[in-house]
C-alpha positions as CSV (number, residue, x, y, z in Angstrom):
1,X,-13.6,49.5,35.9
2,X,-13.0,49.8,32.4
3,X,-10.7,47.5,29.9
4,X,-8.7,48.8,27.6
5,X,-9.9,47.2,24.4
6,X,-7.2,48.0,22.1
7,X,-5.3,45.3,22.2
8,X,-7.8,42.9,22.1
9,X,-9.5,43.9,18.8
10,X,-6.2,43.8,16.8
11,X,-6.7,40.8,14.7
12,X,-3.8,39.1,13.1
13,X,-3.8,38.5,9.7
14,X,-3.3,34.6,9.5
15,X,-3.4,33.5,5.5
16,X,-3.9,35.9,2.8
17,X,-6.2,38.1,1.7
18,X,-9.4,37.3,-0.2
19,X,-8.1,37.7,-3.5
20,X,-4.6,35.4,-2.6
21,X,-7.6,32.5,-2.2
22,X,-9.6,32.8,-5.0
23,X,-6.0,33.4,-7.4
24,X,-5.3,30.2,-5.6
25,X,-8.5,28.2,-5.8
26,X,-8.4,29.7,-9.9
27,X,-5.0,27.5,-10.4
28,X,-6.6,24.8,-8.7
29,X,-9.1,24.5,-11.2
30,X,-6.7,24.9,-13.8
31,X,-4.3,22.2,-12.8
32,X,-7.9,19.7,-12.2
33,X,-8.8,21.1,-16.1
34,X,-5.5,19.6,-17.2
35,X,-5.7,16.4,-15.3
36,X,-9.4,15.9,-16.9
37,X,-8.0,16.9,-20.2
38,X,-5.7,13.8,-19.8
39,X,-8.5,11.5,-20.2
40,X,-9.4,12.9,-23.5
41,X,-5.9,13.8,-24.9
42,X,-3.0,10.6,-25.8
43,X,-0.1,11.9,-23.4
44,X,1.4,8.4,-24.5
45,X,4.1,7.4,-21.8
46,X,3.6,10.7,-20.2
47,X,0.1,10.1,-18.8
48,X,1.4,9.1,-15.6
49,X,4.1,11.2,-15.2
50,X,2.1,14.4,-15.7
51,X,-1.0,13.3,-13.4
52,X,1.6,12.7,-10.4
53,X,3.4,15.7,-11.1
54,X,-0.2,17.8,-11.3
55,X,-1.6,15.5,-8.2
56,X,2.0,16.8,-6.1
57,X,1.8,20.4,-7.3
58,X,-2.0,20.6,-6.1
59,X,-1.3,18.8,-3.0
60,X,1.4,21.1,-1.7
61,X,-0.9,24.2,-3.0
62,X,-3.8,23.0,-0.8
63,X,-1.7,22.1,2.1
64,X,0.3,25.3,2.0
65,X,-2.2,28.1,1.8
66,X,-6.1,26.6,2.4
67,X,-4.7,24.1,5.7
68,X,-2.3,27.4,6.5
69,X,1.1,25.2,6.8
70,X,3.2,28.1,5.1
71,X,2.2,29.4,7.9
72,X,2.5,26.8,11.4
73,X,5.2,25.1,12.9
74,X,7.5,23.3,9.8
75,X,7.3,19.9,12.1
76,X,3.6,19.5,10.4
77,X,4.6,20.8,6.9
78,X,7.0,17.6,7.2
79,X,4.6,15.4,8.5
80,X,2.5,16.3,5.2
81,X,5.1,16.1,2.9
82,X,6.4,12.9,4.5
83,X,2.9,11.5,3.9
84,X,2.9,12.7,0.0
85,X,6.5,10.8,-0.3
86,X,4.6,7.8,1.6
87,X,1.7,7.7,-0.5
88,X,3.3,8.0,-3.3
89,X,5.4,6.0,-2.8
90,X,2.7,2.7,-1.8
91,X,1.2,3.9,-5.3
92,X,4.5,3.2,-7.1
93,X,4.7,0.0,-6.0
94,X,1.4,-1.1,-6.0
95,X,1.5,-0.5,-10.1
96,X,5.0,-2.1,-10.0
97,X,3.1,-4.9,-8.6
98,X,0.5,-5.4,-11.1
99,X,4.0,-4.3,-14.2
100,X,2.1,-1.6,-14.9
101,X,5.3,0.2,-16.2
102,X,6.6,-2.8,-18.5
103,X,5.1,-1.6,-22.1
């Protein structure tokens, strides 16, 4: 009896190639030299702005292509991004708490 192991050896291509990661993981490191760079540089009123911006952009890049939710189901992309808007969102008001944006 033999088994016809054509169809089992197909793989499917789930992700990206190798290059699509490391051109990712290169604008991670990018985005985390800018958000180190705002430690050094005066951004003035900006400075918070620009980290969460950075922090949202990086998020949805790691969750999209290195935890593959571009491409699952789009129920767990929105349980992700639902937890971004909740996190963010506890953040914004724990500053508001302490009137960390009265100047």
């Amino acid at each position: 009896m033999t088994i016809d192991t054509a169809d089992t050896t197909h793989e499917q291509q789930h992700g990206m190639t190798d290059a699509g990661y490391i051109r990712i993981a290169v604008i991670l490191a990018a985005i985390t030299g800018l958000e180190v760079s705002t430690y050094y540089v005066d951004f003035g009123v900006l400075f918070l702005p620009a980290l969460l911006i950075m922090m949202v952009i990086k998020f949805v890049m790691v969750v999209s292509y290195f935890m593959h939710l571009k491409f699952d189901n789009k129920m767990f992309s929105f349980l992700f991004y639902a937890g971004l808007v909740l996190a963010v969102g506890v953040y914004a008001a724990f500053l508001a708490t302490f009137k960390f944006f009265i100047q």
